[in-house]
Jmol script that loads the backbone (N, CA, C; Angstrom):
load data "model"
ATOM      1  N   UNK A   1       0.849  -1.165   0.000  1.00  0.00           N
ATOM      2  CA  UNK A   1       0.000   0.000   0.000  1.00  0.00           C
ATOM      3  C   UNK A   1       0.889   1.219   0.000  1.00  0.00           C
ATOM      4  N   UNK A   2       0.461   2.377  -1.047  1.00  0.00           N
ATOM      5  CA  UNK A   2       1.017   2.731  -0.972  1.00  0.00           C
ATOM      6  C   UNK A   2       0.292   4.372  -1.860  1.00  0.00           C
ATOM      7  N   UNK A   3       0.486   5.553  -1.554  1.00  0.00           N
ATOM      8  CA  UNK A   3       0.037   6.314  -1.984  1.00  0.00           C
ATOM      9  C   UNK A   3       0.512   7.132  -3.386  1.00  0.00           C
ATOM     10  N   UNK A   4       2.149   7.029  -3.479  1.00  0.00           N
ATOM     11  CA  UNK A   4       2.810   7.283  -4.503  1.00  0.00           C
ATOM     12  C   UNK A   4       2.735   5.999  -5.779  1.00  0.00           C
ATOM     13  N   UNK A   5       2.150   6.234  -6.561  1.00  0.00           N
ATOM     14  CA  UNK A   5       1.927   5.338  -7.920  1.00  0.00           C
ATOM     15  C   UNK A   5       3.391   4.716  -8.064  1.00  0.00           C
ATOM     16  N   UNK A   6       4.319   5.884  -8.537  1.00  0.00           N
ATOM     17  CA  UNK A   6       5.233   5.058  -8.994  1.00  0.00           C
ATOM     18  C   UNK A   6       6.280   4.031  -8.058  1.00  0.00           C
ATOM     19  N   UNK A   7       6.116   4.643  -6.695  1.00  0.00           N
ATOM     20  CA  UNK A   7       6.739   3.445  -5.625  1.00  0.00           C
ATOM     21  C   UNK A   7       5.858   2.378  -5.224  1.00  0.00           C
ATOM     22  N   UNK A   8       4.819   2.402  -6.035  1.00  0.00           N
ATOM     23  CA  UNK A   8       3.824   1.235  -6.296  1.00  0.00           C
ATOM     24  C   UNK A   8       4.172   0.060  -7.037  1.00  0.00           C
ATOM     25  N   UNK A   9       4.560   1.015  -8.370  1.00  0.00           N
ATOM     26  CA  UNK A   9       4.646   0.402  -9.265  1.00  0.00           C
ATOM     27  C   UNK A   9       6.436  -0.871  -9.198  1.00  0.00           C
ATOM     28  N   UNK A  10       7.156   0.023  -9.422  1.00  0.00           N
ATOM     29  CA  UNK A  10       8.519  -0.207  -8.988  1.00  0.00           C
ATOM     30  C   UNK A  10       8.686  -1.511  -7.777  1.00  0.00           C
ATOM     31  N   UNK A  11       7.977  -1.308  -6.869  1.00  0.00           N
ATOM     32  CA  UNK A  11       8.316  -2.189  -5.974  1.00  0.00           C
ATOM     33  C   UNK A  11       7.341  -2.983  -6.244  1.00  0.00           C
ATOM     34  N   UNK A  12       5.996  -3.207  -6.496  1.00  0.00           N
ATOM     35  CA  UNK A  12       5.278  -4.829  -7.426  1.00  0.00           C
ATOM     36  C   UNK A  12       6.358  -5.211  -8.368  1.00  0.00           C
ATOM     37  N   UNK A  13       6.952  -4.484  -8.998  1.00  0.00           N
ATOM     38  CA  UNK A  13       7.812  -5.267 -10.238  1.00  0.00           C
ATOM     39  C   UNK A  13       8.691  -5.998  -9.781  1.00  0.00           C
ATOM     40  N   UNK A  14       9.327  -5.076  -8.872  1.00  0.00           N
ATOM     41  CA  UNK A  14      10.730  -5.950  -8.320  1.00  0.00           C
ATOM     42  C   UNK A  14       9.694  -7.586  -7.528  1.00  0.00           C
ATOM     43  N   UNK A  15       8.996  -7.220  -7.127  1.00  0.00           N
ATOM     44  CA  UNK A  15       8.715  -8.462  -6.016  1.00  0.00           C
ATOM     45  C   UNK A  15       7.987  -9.762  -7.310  1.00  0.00           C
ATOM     46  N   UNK A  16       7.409  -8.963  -8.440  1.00  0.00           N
ATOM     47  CA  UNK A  16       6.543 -10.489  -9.182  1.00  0.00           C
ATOM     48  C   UNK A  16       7.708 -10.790  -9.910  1.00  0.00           C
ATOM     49  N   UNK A  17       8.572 -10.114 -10.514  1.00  0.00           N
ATOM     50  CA  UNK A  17      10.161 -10.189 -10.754  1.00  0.00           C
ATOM     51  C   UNK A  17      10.665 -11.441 -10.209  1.00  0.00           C
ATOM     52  N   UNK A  18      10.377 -11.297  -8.998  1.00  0.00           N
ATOM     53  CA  UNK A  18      11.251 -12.110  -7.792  1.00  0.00           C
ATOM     54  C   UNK A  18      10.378 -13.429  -7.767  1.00  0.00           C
ATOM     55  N   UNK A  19       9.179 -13.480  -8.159  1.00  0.00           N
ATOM     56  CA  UNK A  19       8.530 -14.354  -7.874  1.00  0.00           C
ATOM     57  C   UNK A  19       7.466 -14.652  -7.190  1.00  0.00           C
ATOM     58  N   UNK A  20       7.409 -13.194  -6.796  1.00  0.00           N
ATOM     59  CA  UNK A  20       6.243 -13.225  -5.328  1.00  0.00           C
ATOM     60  C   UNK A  20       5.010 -12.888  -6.398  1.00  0.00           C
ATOM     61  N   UNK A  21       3.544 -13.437  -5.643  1.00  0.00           N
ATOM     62  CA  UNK A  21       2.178 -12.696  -6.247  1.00  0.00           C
ATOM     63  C   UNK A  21       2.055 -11.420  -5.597  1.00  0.00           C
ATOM     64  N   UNK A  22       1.350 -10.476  -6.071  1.00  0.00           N
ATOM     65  CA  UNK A  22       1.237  -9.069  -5.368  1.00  0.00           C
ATOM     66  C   UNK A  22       0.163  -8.891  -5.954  1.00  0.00           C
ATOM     67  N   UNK A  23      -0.258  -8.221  -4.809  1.00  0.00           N
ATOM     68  CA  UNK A  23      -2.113  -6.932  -5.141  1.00  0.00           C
ATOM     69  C   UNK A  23      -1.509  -6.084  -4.294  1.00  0.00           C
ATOM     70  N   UNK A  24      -1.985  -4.679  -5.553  1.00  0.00           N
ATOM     71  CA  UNK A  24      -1.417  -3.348  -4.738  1.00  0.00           C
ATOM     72  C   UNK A  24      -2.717  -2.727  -4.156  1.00  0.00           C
ATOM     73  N   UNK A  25      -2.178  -1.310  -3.622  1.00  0.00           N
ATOM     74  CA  UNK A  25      -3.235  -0.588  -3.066  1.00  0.00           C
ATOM     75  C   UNK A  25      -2.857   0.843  -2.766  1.00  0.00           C
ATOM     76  N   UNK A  26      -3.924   1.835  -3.552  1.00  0.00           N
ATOM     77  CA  UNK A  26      -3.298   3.150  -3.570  1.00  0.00           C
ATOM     78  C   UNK A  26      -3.261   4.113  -2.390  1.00  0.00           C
ATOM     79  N   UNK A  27      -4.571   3.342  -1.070  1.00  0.00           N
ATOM     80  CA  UNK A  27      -4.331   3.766   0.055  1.00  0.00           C
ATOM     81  C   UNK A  27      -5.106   2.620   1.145  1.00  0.00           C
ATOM     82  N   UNK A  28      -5.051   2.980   2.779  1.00  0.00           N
ATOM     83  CA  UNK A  28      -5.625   2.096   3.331  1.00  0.00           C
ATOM     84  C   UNK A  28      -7.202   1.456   3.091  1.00  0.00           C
ATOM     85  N   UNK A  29      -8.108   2.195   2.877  1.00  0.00           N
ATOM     86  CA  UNK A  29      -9.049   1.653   2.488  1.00  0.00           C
ATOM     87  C   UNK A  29      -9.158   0.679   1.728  1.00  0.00           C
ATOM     88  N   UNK A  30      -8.552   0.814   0.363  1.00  0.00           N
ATOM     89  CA  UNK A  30      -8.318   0.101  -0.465  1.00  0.00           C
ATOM     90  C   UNK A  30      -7.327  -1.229   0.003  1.00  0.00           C
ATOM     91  N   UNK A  31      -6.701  -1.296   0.527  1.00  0.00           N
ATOM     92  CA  UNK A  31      -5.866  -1.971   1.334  1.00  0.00           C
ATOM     93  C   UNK A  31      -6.599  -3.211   2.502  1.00  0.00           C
ATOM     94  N   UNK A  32      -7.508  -2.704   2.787  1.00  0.00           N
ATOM     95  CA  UNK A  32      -8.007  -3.534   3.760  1.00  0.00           C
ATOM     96  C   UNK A  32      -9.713  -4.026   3.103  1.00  0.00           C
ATOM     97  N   UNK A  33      -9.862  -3.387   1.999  1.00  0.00           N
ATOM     98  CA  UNK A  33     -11.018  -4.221   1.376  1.00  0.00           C
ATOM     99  C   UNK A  33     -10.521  -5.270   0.241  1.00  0.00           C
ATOM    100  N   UNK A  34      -8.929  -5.263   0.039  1.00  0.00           N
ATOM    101  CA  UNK A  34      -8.267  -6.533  -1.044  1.00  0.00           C
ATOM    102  C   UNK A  34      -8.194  -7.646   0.420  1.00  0.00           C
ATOM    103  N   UNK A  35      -7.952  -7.005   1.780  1.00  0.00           N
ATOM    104  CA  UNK A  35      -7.230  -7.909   2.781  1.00  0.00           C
ATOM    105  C   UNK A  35      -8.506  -9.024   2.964  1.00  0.00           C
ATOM    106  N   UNK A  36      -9.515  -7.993   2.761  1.00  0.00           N
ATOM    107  CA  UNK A  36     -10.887  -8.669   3.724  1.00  0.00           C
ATOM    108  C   UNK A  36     -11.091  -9.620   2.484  1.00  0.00           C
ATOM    109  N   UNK A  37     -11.151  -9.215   0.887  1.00  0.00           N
ATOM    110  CA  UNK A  37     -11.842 -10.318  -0.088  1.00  0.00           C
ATOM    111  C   UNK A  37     -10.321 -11.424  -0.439  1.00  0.00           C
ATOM    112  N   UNK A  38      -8.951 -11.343   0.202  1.00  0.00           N
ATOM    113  CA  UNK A  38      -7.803 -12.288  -0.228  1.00  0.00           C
ATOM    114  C   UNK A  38      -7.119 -12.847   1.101  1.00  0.00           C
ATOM    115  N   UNK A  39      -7.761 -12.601   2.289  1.00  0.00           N
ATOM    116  CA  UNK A  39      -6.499 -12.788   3.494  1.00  0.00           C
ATOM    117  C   UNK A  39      -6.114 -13.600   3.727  1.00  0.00           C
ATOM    118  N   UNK A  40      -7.040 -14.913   3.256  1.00  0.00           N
ATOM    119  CA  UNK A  40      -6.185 -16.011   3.257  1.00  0.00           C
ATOM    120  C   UNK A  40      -4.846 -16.452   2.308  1.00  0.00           C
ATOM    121  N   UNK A  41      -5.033 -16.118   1.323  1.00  0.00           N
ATOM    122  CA  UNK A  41      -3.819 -15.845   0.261  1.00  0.00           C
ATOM    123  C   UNK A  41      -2.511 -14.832   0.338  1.00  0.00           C
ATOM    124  N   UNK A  42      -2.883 -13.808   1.986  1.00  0.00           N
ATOM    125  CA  UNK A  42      -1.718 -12.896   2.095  1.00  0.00           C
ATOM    126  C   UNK A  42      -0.981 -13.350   3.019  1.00  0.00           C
ATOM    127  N   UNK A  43      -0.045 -13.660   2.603  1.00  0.00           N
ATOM    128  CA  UNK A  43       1.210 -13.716   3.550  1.00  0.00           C
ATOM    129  C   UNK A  43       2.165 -11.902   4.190  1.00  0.00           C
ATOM    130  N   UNK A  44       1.984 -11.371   3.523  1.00  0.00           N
ATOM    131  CA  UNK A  44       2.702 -10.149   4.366  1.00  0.00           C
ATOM    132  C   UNK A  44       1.869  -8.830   3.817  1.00  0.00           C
ATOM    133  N   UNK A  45       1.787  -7.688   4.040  1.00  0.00           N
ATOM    134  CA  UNK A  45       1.634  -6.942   4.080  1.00  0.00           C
ATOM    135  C   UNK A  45       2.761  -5.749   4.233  1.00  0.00           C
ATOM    136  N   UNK A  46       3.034  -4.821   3.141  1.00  0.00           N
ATOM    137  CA  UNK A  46       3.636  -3.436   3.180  1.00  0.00           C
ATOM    138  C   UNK A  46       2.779  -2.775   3.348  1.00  0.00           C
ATOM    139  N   UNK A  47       2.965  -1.237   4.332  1.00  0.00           N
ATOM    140  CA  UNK A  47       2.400  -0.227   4.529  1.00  0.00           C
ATOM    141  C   UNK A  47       2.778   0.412   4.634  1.00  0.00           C
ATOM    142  N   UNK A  48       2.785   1.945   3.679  1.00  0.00           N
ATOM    143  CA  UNK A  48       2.983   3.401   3.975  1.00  0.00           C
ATOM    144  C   UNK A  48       2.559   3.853   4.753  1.00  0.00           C
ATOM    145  N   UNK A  49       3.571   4.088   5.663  1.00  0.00           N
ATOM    146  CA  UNK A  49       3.171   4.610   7.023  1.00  0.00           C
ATOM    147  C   UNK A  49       2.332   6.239   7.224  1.00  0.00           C
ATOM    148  N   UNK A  50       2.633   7.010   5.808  1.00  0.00           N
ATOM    149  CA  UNK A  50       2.088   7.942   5.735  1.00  0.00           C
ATOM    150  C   UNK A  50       1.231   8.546   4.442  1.00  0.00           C
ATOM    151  N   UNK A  51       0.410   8.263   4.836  1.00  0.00           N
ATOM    152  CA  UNK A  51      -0.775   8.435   3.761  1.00  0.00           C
ATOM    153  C   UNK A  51      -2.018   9.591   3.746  1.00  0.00           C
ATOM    154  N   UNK A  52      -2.403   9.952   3.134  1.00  0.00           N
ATOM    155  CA  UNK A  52      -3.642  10.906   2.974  1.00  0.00           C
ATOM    156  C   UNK A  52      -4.681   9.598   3.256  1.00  0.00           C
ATOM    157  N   UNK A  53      -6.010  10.346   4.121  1.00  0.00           N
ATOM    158  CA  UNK A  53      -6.720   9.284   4.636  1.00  0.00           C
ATOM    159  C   UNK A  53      -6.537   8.080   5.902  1.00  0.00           C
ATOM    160  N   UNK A  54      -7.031   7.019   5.438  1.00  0.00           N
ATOM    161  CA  UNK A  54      -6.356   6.158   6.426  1.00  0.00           C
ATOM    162  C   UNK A  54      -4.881   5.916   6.511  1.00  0.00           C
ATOM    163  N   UNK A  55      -4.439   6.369   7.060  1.00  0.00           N
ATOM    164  CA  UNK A  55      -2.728   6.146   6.662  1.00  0.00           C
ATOM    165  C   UNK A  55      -2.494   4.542   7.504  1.00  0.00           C
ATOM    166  N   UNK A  56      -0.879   4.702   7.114  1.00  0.00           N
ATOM    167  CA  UNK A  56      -0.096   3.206   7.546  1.00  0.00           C
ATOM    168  C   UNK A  56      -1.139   2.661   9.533  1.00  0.00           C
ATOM    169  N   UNK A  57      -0.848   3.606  10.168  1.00  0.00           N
ATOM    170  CA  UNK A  57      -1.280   2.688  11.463  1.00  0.00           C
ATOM    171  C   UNK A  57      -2.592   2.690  11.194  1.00  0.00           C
ATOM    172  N   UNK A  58      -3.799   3.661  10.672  1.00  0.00           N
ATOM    173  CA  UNK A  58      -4.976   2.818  11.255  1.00  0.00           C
ATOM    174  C   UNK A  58      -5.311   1.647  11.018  1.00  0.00           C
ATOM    175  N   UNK A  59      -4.731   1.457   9.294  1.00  0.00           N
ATOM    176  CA  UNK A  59      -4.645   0.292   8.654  1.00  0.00           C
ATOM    177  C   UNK A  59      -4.259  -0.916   9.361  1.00  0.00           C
ATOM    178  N   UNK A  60      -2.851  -0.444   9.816  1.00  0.00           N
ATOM    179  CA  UNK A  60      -2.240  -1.654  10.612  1.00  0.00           C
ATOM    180  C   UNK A  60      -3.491  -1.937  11.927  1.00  0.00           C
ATOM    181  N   UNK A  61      -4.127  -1.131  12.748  1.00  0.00           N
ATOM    182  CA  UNK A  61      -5.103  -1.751  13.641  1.00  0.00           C
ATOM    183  C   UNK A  61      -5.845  -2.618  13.101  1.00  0.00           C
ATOM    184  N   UNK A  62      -6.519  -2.091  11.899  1.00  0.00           N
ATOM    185  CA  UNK A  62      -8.205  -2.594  11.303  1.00  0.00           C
ATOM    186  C   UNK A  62      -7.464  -3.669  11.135  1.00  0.00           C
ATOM    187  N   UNK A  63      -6.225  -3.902  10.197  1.00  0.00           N
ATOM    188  CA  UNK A  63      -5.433  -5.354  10.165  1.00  0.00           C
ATOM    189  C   UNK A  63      -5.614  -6.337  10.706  1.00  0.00           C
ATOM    190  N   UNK A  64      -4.373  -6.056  11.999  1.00  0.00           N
ATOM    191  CA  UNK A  64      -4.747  -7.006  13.167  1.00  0.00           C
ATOM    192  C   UNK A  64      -6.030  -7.300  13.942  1.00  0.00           C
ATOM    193  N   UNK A  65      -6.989  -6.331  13.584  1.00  0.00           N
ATOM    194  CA  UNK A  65      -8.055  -6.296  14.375  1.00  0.00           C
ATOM    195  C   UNK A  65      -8.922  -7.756  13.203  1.00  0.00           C
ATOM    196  N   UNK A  66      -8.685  -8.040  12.193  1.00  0.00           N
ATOM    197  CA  UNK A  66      -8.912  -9.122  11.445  1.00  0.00           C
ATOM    198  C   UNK A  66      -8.236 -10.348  11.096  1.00  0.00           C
ATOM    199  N   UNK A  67      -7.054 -10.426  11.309  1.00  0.00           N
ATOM    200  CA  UNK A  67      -5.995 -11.353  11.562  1.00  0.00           C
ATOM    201  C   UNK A  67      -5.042 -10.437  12.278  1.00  0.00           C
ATOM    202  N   UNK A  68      -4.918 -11.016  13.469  1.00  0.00           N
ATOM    203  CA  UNK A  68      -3.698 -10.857  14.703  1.00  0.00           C
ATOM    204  C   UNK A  68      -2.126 -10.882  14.307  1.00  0.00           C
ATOM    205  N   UNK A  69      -2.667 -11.883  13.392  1.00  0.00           N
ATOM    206  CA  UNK A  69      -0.789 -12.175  13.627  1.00  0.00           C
ATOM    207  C   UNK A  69      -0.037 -12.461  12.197  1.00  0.00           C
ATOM    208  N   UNK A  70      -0.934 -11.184  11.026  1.00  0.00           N
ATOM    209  CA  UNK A  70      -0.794 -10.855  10.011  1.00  0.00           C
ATOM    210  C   UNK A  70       0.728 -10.884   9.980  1.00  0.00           C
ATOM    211  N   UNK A  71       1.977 -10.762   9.236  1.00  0.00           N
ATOM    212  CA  UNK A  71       3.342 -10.516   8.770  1.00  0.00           C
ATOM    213  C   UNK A  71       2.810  -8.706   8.225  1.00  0.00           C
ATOM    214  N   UNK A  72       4.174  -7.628   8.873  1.00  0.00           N
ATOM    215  CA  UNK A  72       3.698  -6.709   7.832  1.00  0.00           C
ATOM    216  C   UNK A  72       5.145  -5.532   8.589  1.00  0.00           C
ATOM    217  N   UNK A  73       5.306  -5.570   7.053  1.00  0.00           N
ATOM    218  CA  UNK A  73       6.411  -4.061   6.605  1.00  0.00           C
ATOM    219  C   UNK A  73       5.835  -2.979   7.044  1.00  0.00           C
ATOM    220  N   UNK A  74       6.983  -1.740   7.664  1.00  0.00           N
ATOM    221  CA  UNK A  74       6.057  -0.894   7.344  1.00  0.00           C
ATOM    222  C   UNK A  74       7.008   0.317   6.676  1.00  0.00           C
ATOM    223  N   UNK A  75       6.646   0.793   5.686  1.00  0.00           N
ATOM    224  CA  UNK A  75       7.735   1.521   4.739  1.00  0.00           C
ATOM    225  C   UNK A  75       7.133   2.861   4.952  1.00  0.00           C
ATOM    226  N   UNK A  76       8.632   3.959   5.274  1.00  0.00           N
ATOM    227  CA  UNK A  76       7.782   5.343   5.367  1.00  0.00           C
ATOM    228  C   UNK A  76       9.370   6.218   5.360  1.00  0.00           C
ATOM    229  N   UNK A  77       9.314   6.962   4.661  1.00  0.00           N
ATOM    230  CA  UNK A  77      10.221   7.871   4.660  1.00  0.00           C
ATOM    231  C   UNK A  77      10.560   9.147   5.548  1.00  0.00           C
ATOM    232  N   UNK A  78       9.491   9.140   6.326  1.00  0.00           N
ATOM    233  CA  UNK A  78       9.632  10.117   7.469  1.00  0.00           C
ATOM    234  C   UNK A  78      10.358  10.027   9.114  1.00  0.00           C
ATOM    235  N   UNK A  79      11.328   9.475   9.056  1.00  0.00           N
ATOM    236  CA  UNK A  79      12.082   9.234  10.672  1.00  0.00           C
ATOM    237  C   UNK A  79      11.662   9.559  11.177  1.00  0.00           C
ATOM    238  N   UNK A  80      11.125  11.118  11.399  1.00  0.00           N
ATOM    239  CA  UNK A  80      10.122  12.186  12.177  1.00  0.00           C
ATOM    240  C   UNK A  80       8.772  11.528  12.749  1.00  0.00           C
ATOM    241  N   UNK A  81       8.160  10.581  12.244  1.00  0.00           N
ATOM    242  CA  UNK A  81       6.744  10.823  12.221  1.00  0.00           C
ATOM    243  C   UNK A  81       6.594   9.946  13.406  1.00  0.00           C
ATOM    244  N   UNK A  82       5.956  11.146  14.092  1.00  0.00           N
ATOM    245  CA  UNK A  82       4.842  10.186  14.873  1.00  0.00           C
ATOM    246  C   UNK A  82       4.147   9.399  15.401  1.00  0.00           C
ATOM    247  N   UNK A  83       3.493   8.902  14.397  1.00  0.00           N
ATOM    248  CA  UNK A  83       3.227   7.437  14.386  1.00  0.00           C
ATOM    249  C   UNK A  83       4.174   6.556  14.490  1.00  0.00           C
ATOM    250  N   UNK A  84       5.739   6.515  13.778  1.00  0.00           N
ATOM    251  CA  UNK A  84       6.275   5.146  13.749  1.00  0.00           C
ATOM    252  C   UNK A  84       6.866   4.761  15.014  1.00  0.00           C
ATOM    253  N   UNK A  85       7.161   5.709  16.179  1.00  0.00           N
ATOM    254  CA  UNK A  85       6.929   4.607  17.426  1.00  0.00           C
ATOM    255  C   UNK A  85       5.750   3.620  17.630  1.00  0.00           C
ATOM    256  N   UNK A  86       5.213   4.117  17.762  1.00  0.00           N
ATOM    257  CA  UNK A  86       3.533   3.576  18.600  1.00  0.00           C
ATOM    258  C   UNK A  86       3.454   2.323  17.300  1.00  0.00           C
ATOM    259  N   UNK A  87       3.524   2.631  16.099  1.00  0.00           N
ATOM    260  CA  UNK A  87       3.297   1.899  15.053  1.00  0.00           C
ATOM    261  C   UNK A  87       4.118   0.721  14.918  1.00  0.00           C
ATOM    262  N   UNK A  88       5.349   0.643  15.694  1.00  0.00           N
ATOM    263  CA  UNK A  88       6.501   0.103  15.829  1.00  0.00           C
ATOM    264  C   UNK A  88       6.342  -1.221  17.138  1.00  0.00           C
ATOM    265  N   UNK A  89       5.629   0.447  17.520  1.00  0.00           N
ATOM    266  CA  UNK A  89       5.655  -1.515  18.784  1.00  0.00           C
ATOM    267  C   UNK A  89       3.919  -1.965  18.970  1.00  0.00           C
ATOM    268  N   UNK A  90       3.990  -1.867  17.596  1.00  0.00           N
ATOM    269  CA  UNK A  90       2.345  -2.854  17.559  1.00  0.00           C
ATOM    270  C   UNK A  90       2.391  -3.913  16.871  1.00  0.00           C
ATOM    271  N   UNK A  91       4.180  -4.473  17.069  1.00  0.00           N
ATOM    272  CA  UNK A  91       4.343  -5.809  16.648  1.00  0.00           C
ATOM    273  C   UNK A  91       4.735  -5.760  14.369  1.00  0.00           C
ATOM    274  N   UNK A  92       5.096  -4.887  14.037  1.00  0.00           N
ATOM    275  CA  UNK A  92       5.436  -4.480  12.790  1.00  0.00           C
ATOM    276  C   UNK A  92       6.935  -5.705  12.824  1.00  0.00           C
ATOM    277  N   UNK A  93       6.649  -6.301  11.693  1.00  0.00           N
ATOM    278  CA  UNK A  93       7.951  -7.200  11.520  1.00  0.00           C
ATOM    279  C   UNK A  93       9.370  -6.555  10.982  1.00  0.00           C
ATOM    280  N   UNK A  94       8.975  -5.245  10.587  1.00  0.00           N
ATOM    281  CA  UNK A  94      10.295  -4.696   9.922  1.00  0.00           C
ATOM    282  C   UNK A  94       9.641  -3.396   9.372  1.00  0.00           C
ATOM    283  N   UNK A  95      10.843  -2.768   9.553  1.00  0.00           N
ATOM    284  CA  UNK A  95      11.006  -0.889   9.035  1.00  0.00           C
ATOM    285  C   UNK A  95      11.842  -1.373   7.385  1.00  0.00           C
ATOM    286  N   UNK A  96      11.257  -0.055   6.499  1.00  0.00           N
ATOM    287  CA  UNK A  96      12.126   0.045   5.193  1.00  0.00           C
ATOM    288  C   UNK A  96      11.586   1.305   5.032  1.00  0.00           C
ATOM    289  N   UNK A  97      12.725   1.771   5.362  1.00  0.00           N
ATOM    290  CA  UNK A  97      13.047   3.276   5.264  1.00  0.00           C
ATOM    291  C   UNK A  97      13.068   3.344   3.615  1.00  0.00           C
ATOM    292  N   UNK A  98      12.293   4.915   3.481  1.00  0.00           N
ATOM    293  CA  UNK A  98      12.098   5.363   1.861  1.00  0.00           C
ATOM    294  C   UNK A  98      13.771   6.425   1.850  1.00  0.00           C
ATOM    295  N   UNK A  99      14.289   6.590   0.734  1.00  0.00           N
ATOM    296  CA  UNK A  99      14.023   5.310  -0.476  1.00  0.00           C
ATOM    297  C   UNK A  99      14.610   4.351  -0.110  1.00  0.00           C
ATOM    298  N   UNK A 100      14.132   3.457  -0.507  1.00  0.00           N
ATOM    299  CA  UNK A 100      14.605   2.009  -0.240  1.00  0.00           C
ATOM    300  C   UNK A 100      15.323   1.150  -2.082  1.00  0.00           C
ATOM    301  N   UNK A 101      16.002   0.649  -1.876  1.00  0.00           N
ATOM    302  CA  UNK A 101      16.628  -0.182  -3.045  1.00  0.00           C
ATOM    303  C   UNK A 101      15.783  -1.359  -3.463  1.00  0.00           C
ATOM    304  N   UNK A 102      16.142  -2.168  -4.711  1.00  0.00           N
ATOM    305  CA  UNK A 102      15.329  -3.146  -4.934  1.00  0.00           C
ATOM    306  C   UNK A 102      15.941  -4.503  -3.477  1.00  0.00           C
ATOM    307  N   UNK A 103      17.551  -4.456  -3.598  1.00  0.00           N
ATOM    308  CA  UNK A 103      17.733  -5.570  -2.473  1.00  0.00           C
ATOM    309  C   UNK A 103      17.267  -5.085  -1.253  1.00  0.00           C
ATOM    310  N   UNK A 104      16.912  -4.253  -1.280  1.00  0.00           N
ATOM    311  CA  UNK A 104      16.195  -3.749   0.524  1.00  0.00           C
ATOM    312  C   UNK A 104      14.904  -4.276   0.462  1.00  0.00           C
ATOM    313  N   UNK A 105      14.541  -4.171  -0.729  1.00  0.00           N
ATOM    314  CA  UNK A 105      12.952  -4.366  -0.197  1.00  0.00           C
ATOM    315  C   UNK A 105      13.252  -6.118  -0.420  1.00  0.00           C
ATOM    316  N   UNK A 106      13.908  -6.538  -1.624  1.00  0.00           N
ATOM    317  CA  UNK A 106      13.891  -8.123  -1.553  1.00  0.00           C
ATOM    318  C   UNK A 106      14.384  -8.918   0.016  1.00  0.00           C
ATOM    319  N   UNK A 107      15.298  -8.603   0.442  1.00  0.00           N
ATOM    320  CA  UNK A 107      15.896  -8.722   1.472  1.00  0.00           C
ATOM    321  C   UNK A 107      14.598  -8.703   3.167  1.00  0.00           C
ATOM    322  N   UNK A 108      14.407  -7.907   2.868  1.00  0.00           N
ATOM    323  CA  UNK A 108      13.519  -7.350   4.102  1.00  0.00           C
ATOM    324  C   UNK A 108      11.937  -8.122   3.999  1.00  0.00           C
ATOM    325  N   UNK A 109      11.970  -8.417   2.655  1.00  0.00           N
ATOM    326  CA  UNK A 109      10.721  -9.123   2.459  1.00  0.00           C
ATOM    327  C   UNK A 109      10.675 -10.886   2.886  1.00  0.00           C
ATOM    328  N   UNK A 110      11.979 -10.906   2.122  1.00  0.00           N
ATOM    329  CA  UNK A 110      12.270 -12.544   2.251  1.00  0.00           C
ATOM    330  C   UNK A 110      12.715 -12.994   3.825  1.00  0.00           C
ATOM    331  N   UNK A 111      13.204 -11.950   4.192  1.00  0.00           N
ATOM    332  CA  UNK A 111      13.671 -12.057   6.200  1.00  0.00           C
ATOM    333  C   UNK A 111      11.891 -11.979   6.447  1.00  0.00           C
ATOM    334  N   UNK A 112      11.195 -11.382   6.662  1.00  0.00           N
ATOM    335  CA  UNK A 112      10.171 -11.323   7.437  1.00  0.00           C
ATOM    336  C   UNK A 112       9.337 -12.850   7.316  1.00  0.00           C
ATOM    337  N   UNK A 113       9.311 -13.102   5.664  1.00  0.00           N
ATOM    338  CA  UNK A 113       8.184 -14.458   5.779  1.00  0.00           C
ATOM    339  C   UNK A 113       9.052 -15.356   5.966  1.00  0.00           C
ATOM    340  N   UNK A 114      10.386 -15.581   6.000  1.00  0.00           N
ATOM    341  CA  UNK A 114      11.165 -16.521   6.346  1.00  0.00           C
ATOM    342  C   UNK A 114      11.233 -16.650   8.112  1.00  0.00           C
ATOM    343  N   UNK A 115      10.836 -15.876   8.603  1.00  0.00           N
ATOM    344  CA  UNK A 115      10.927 -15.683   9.943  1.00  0.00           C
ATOM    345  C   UNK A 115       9.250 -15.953  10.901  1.00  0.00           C
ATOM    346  N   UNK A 116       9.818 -17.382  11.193  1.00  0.00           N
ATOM    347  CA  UNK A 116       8.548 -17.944  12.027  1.00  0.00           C
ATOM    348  C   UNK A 116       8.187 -17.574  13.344  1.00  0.00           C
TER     349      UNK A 116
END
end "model"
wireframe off; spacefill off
backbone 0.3
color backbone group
């Protein structure tokens, strides 16, 4: 999820590239109505932590508030913000700081679902 198109785009490529399936999402709403009609088919979840609208944490609540113990990134370019304490220790499997590289995000992706 993610609000910028082209760091949408870019990072689905690298990951179906890689092998992974992906459904994107241009913000949380959208994000948590693919979660509710695919969740059994999601293994992790990325979230822009900062978004117009529902941004990265409410998402991450409504999330867990539907599967607990979802896997989920949370990508945000703002060190500053706010939210990413509180957001941080609500059990988030991993930070990827913007910008991020293609091996950052491969890397960080493959550590999280590799990690039981």
């Amino acid at each position: 999820m993610d609000d910028e198109q082209s760091i949408l785009d870019v990072a689905a490529r690298h990951l179906l590239i890689s092998g992974y399936e992906v459904l994107t999402a241009a913000n949380g709403e959208e994000a948590l109505e693919i979660y509710k009609a695919n969740g059994d088919e999601i293994a992790l979840v990325i979230l822009d932590l900062s978004m117009p609208g529902m941004g990265g944490h409410k998402c991450l609540q409504e999330l867990r508030s539907l599967s607990p113990e979802i896997k989920v990134i949370v990508s945000t370019g703002y060190s500053g913000d706010g939210d990413l304490q509180e957001t941080m220790s609500s059990g988030v499997a991993a930070l990827l700081s913007k910008p991020f590289s293609k091996n950052e995000l491969l890397k960080t992706v493959r550590t999280v679902l590799d990690d039981q």
